[in-house]
ZADO-1210 file (C-alpha; in nm, 4 decimals, padded with zeros to 6 digits):
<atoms>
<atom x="-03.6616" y="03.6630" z="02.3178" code="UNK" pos="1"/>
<atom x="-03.4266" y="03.8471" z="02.0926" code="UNK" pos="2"/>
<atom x="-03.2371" y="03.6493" z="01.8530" code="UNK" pos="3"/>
<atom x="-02.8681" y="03.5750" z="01.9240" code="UNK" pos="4"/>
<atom x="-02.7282" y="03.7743" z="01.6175" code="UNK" pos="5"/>
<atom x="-02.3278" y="03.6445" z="01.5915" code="UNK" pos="6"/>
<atom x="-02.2539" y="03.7332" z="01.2422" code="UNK" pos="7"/>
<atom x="-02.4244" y="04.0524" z="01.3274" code="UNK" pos="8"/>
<atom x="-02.1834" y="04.0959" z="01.5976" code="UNK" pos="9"/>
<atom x="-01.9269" y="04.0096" z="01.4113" code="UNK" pos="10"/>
<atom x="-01.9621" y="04.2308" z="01.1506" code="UNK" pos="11"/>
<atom x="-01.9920" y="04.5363" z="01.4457" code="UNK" pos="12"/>
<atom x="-01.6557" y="04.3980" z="01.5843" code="UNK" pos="13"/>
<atom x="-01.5248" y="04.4266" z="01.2618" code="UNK" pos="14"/>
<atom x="-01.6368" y="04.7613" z="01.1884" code="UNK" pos="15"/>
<atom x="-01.5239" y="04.8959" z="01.4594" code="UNK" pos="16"/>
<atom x="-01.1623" y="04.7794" z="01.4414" code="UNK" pos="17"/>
<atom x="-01.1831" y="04.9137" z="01.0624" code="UNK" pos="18"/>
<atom x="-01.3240" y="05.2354" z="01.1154" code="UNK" pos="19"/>
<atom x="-01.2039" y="05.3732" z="01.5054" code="UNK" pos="20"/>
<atom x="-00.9405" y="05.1349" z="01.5667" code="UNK" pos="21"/>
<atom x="-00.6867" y="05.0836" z="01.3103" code="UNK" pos="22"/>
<atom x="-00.6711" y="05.4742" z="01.2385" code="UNK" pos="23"/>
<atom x="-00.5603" y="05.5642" z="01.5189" code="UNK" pos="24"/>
<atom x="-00.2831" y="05.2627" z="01.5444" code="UNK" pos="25"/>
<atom x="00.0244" y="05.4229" z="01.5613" code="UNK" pos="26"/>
<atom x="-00.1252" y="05.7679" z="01.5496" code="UNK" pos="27"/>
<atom x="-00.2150" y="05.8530" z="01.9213" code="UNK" pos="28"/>
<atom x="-00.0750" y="06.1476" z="02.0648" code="UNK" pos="29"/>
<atom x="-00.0426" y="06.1295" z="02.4428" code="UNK" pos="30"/>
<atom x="-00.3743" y="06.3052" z="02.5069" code="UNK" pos="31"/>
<atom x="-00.4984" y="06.0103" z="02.3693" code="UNK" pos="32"/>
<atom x="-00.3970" y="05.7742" z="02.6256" code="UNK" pos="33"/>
<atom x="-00.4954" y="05.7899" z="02.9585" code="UNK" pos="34"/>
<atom x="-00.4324" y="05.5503" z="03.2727" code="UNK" pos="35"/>
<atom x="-00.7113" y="05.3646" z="03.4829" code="UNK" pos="36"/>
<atom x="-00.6140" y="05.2179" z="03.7690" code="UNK" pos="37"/>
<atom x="-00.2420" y="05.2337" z="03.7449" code="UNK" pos="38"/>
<atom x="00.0598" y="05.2860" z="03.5102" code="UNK" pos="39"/>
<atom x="-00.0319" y="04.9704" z="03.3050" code="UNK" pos="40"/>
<atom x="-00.3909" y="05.0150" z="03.3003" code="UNK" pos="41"/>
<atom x="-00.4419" y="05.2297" z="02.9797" code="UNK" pos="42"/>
<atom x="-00.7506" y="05.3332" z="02.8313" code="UNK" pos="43"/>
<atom x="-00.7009" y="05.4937" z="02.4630" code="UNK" pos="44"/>
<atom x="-00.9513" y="05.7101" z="02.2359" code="UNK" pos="45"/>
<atom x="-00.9785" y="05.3708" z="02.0302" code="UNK" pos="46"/>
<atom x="-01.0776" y="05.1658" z="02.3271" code="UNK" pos="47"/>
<atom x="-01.3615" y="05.4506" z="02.4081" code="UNK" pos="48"/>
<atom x="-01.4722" y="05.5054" z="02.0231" code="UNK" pos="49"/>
<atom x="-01.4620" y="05.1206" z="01.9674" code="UNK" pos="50"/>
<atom x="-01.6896" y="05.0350" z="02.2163" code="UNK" pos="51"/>
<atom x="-01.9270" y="05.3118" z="02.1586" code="UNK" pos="52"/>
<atom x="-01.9612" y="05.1967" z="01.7883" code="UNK" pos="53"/>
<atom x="-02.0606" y="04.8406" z="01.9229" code="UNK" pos="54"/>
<atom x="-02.2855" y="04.9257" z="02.1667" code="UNK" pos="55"/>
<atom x="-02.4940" y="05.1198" z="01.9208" code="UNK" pos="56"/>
<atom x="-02.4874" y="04.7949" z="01.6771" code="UNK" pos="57"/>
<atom x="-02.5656" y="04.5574" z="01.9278" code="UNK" pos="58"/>
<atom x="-02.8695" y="04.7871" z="02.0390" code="UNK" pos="59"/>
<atom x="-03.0042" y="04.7397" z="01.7212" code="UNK" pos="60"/>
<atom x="-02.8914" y="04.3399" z="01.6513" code="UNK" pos="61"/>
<atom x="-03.0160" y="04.2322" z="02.0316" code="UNK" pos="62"/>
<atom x="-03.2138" y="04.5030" z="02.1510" code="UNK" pos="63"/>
<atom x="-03.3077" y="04.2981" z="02.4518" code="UNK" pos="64"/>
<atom x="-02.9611" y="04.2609" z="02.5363" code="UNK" pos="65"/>
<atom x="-02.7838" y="04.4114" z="02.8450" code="UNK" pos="66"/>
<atom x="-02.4448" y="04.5589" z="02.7042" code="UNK" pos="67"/>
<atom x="-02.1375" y="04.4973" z="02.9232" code="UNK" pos="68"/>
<atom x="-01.8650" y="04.6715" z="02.7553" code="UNK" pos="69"/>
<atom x="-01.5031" y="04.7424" z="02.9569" code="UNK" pos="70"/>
<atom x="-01.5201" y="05.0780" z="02.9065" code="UNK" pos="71"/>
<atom x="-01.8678" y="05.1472" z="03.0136" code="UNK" pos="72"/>
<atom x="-01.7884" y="04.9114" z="03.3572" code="UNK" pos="73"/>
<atom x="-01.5042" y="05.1775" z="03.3986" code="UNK" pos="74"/>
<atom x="-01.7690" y="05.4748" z="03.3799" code="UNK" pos="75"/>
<atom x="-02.0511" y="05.2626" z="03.6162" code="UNK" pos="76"/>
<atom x="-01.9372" y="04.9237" z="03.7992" code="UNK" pos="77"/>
<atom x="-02.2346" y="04.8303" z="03.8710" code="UNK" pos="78"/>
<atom x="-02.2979" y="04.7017" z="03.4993" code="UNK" pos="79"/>
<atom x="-02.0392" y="04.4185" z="03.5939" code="UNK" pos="80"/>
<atom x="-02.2610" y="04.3013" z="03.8583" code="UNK" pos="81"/>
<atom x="-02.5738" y="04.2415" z="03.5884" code="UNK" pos="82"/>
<atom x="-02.3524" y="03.9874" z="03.3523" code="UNK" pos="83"/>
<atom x="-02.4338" y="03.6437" z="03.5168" code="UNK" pos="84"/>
<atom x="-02.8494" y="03.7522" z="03.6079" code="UNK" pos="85"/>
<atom x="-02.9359" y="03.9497" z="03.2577" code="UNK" pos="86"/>
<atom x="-03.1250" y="03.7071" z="03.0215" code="UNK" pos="87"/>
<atom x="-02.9045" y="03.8055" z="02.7419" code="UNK" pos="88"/>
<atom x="-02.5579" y="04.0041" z="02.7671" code="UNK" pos="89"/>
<atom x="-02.3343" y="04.0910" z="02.5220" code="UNK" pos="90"/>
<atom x="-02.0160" y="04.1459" z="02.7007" code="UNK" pos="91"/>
<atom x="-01.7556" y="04.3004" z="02.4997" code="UNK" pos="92"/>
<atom x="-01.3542" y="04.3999" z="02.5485" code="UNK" pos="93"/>
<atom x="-01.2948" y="04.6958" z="02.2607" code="UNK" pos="94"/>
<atom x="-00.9178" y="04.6773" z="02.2586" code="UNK" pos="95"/>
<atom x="-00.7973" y="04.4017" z="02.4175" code="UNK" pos="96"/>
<atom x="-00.4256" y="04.4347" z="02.5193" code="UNK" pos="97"/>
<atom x="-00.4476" y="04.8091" z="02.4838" code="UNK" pos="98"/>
<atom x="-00.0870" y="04.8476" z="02.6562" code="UNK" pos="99"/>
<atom x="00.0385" y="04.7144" z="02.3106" code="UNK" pos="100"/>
<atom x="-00.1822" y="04.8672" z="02.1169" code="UNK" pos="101"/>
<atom x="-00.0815" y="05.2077" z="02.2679" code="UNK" pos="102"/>
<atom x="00.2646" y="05.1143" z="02.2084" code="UNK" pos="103"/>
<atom x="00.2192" y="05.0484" z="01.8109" code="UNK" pos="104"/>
<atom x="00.2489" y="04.6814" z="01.8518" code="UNK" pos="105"/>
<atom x="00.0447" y="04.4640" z="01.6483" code="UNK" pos="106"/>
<atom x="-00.0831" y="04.2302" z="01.9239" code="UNK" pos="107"/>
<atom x="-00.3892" y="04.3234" z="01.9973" code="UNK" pos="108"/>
<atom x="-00.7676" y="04.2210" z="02.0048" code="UNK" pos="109"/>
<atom x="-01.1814" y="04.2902" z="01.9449" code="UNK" pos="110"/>
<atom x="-01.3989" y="04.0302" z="02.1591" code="UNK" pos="111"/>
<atom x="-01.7231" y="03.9673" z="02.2560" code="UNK" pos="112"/>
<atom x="-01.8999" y="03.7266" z="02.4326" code="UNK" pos="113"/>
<atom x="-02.2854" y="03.6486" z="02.4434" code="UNK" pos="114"/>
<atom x="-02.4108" y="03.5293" z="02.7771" code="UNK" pos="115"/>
<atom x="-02.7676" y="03.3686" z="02.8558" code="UNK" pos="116"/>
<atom x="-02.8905" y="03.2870" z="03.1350" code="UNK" pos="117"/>
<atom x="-02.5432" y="03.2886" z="03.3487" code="UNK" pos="118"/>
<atom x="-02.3792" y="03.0577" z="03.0700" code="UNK" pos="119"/>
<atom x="-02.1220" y="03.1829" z="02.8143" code="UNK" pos="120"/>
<atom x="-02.2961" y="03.0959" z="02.4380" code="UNK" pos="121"/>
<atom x="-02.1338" y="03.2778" z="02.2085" code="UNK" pos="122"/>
<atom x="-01.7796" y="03.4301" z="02.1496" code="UNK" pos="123"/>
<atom x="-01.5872" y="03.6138" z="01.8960" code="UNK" pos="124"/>
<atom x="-01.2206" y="03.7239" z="01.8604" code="UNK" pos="125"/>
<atom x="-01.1119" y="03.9600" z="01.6134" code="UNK" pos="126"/>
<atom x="-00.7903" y="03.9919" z="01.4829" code="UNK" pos="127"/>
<atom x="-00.7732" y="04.3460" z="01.2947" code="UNK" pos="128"/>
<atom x="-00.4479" y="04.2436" z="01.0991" code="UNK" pos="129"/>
<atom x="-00.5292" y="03.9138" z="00.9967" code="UNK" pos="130"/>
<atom x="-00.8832" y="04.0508" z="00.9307" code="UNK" pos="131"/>
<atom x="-01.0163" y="03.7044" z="01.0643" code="UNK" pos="132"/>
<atom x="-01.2356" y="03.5738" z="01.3422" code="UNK" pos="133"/>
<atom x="-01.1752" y="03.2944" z="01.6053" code="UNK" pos="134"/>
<atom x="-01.4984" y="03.2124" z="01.7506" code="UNK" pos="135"/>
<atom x="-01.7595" y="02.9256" z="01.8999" code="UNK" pos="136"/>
<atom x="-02.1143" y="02.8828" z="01.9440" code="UNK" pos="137"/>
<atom x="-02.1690" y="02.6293" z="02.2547" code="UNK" pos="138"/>
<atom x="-02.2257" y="02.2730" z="02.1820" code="UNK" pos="139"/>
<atom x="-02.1055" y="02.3580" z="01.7941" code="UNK" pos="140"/>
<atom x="-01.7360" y="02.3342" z="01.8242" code="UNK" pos="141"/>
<atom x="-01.4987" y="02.6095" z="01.7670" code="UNK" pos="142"/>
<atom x="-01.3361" y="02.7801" z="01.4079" code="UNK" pos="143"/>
<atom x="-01.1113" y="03.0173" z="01.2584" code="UNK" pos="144"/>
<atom x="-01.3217" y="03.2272" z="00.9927" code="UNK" pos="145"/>
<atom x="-01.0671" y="03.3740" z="00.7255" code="UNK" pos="146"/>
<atom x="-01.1645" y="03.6966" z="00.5407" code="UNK" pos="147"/>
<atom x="-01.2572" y="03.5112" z="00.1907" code="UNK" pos="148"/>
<atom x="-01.5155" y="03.3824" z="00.4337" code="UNK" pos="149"/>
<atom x="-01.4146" y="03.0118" z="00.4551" code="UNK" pos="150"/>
<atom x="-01.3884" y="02.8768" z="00.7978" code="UNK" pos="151"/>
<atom x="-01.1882" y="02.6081" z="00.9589" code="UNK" pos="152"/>
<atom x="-01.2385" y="02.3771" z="01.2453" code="UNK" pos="153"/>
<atom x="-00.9865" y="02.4227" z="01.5716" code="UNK" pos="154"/>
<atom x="-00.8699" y="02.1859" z="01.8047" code="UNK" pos="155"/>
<atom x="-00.6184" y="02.2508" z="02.0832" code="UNK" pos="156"/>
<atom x="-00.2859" y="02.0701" z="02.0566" code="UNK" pos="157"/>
<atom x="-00.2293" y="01.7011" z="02.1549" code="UNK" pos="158"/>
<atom x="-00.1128" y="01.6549" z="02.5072" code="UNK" pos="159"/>
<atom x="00.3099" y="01.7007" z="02.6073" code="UNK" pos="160"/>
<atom x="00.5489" y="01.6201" z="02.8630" code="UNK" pos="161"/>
<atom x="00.5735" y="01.8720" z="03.0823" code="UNK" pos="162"/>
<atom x="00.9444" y="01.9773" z="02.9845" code="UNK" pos="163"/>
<atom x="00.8449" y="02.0097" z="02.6281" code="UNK" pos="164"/>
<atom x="00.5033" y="02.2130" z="02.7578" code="UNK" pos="165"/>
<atom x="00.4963" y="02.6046" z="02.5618" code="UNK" pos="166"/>
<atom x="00.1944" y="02.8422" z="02.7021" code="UNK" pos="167"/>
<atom x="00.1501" y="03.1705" z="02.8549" code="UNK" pos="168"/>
<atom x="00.1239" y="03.2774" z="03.1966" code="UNK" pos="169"/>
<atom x="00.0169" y="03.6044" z="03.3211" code="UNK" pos="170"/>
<atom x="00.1922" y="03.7079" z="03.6659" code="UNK" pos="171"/>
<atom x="00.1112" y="04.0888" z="03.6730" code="UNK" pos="172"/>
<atom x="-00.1668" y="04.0717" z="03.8931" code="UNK" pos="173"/>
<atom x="-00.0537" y="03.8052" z="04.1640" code="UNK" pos="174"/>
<atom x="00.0105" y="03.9353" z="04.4834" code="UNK" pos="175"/>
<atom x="00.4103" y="03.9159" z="04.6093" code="UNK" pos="176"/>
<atom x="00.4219" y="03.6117" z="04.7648" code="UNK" pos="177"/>
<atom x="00.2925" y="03.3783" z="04.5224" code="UNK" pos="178"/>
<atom x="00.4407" y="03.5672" z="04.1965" code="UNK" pos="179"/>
<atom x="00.7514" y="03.4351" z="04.3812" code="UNK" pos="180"/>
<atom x="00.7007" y="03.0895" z="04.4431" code="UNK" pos="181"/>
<atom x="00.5273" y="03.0409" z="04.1283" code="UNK" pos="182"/>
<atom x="00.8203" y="03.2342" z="03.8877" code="UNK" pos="183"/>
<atom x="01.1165" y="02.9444" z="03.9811" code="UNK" pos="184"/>
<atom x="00.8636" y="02.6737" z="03.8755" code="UNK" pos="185"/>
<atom x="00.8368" y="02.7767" z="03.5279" code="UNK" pos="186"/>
<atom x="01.1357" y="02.6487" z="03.4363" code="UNK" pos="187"/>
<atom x="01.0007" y="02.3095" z="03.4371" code="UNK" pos="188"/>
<atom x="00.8394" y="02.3791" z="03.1002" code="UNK" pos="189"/>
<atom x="01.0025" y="02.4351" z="02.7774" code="UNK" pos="190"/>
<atom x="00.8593" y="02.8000" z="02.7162" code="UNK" pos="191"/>
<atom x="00.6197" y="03.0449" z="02.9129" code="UNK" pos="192"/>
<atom x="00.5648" y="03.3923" z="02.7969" code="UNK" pos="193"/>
<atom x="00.3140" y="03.5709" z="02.8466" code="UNK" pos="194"/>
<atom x="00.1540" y="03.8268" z="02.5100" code="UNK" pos="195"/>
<atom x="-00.0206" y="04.0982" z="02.7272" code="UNK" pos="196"/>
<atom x="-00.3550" y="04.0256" z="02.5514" code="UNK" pos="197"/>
<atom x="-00.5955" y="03.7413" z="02.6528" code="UNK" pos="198"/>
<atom x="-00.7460" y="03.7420" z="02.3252" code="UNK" pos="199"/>
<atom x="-00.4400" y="03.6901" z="02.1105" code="UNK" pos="200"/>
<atom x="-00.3146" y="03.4134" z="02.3887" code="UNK" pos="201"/>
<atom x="-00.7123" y="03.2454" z="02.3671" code="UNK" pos="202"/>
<atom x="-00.6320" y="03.2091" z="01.9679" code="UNK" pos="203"/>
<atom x="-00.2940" y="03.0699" z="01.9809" code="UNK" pos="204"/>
<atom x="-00.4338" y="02.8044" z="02.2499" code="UNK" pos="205"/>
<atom x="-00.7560" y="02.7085" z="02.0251" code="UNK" pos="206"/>
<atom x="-00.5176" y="02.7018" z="01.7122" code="UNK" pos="207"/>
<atom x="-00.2973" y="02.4394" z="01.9067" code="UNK" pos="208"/>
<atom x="00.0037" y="02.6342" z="01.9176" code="UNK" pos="209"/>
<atom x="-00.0368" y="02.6538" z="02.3492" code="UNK" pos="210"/>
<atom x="-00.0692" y="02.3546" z="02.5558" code="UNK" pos="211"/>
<atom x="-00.1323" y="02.5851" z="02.8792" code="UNK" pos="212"/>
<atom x="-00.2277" y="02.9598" z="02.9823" code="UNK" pos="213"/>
<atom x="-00.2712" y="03.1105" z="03.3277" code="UNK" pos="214"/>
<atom x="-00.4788" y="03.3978" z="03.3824" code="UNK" pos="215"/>
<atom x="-00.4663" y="03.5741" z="03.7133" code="UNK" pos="216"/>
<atom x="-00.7387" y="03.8373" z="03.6637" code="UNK" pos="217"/>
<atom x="-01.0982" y="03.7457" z="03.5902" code="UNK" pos="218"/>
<atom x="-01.2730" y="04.0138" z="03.3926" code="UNK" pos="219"/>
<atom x="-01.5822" y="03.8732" z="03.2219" code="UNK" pos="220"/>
<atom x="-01.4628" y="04.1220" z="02.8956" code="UNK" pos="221"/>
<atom x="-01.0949" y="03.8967" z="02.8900" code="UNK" pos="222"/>
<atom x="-01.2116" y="03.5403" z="02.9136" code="UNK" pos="223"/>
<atom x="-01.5897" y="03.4528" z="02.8945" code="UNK" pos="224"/>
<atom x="-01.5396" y="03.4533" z="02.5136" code="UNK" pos="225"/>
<atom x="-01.2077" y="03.3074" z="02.4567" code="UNK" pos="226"/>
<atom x="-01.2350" y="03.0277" z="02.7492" code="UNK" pos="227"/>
<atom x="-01.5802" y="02.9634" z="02.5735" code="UNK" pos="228"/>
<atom x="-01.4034" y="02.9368" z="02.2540" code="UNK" pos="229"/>
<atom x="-01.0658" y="02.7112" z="02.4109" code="UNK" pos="230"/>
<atom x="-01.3536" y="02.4728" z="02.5742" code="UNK" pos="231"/>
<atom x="-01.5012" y="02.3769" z="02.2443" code="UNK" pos="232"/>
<atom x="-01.1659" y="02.3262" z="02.0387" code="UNK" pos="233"/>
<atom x="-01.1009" y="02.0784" z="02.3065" code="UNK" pos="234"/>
<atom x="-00.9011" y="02.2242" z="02.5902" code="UNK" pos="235"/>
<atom x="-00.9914" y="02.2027" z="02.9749" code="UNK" pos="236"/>
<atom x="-01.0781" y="02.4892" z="03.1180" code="UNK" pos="237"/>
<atom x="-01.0989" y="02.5514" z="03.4903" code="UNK" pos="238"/>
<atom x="-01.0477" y="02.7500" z="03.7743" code="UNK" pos="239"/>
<atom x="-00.7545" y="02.7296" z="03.9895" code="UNK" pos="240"/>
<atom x="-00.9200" y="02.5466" z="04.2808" code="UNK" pos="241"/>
<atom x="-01.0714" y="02.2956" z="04.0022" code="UNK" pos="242"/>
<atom x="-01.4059" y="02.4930" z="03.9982" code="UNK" pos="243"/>
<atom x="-01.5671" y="02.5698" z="03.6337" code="UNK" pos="244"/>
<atom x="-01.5396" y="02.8984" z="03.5045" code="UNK" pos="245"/>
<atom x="-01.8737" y="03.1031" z="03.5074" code="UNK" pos="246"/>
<atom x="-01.9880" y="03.4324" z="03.3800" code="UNK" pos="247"/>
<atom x="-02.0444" y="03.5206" z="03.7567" code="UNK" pos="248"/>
<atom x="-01.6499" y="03.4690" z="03.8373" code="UNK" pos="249"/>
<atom x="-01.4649" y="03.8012" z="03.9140" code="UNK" pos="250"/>
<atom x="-01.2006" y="03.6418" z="04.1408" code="UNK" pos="251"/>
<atom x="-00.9324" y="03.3365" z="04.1712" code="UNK" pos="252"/>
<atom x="-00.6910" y="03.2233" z="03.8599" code="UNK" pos="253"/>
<atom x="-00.7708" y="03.0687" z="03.5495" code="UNK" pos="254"/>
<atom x="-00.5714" y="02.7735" z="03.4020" code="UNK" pos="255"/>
<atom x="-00.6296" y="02.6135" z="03.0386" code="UNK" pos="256"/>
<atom x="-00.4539" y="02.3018" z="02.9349" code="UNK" pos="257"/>
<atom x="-00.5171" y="02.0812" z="02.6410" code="UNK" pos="258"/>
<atom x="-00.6873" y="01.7827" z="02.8746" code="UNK" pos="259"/>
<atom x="-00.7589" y="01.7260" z="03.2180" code="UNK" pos="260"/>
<atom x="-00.4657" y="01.5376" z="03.2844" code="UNK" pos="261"/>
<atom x="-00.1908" y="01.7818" z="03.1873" code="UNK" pos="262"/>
<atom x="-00.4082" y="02.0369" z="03.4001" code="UNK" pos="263"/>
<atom x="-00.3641" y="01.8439" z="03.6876" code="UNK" pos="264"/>
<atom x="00.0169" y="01.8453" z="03.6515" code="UNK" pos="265"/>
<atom x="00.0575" y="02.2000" z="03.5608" code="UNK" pos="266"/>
<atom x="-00.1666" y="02.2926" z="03.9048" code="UNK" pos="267"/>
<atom x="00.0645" y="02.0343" z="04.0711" code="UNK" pos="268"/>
<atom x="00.4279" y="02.1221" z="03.9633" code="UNK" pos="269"/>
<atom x="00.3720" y="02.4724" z="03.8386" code="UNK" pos="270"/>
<atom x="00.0868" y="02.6668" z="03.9422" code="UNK" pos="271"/>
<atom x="-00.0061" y="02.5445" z="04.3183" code="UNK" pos="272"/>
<atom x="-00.2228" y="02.7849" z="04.4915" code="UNK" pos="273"/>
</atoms>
């Protein structure tokens, strides 16, 4: 079986935010930008360029590996479909939070996630500014890696009262009906916000600067690496309906707290199904 090549991966991720990313920040002209599946869905040259750059280094690092980019899911969805069954996936977002990327903001991430046998064993977040990596192997805890190439050890924050509780919570995607009776009940907690990039959002949380984060959109390319990631700093990671979070999971919410017990009163007072 191929080897599992993460600072191989890295170093792709890296190279592509250096060399077809960060160009083009702040230098797309509209032709550059095009919509998916509505308004807010963009797609930019960077996102397209990005991923192609990967894919060709992971072909060489894990040749065995299926490649499960966002951008190629866009172009055939049936690649979504072979995440959970492959032996080995790499599963990678090229821009993530490319609605502030294509609005010059610096917020704004690389990931990728290795997947084995339907489990989540690797994942990586690049930040392009900081030029520094968030990332976990399973069972080997989680770490920041800095660019002088020291790395640090990550553990969520330590648990709050609800009223004092800061996270993130995406609504976008919730249909009518709940967006509205979940919106009044975030005034229970101090702060909620939400960054409009899962990756950046996963890195706060692991760096203990989030005690919760709602996701309401599972796309294996936005959370199979940072939930991976959140999970080994220490945080509890589940479902909505209290079910683990699998590479196989396209549907339902996503809720991270920092332990089990402050999940069960965010679902309970803020985020009820």
């Amino acid at each position: 079986m191929t080897r599992i090549d993460v600072d191989g991966l890295a170093d792709a991720l890296r190279e592509a935010a250096k060399t077809e990313i960060l160009p083009r920040w702040r230098h797309l002209s509209p032709e550059m930008i095009r919509s998916k599946s509505n308004a807010s869905d963009l797609v930019t040259e960077a996102d397209e360029a990005s991923e192609r750059l990967i894919r060709a280094r992971v072909a060489t690092l894990m040749p065995d590996a299926t490649f499960v980019g966002e951008e190629s899911v866009a172009a055939d969805p049936a690649l979504l479909g072979k995440v959970a069954g492959a032996d080995l996936a790499v599963v990678v977002d090229p821009v993530d939070g490319t609605g502030n990327f294509a609005a010059g903001l610096p917020l704004f991430a690389v990931m990728a996630a290795v997947v084995s046998k339907g489990e989540a064993v690797a994942g990586l977040i690049y930040d392009a500014f900081a030029d520094d990596f968030v990332m976990a192997e399973k069972g080997s805890g989680a770490f920041v890696r800095r660019a002088d190439g020291t790395s640090v050890r990550l553990a969520v924050s330590e648990p709050v009262p609800l009223a004092e509780m800061v996270g993130t919570a995406s609504m976008s995607f919730l249909e009518p009906r709940r967006r509205v009776g979940m919106l009044p009940n975030l005034a229970k907690v101090r702060v909620a916000s939400a960054y409009r990039c899962a990756g950046q959002e996963y890195r706060a949380f692991a760096s203990g600067h989030l005690h919760f984060t709602l996701f309401t959109k599972l796309m294996p390319w936005d959370h199979l690496a940072g939930s991976l990631i959140v999970a080994e700093a220490g945080g509890h990671v589940r479902k909505l309906d209290g079910s683990p979070y699998t590479p196989a999971d396209t549907e339902g919410d996503l809720l991270l707290a920092t332990d089990p017990d402050s999940w069960n009163l965010l679902r309970r007072e803020v985020f009820s199904l």
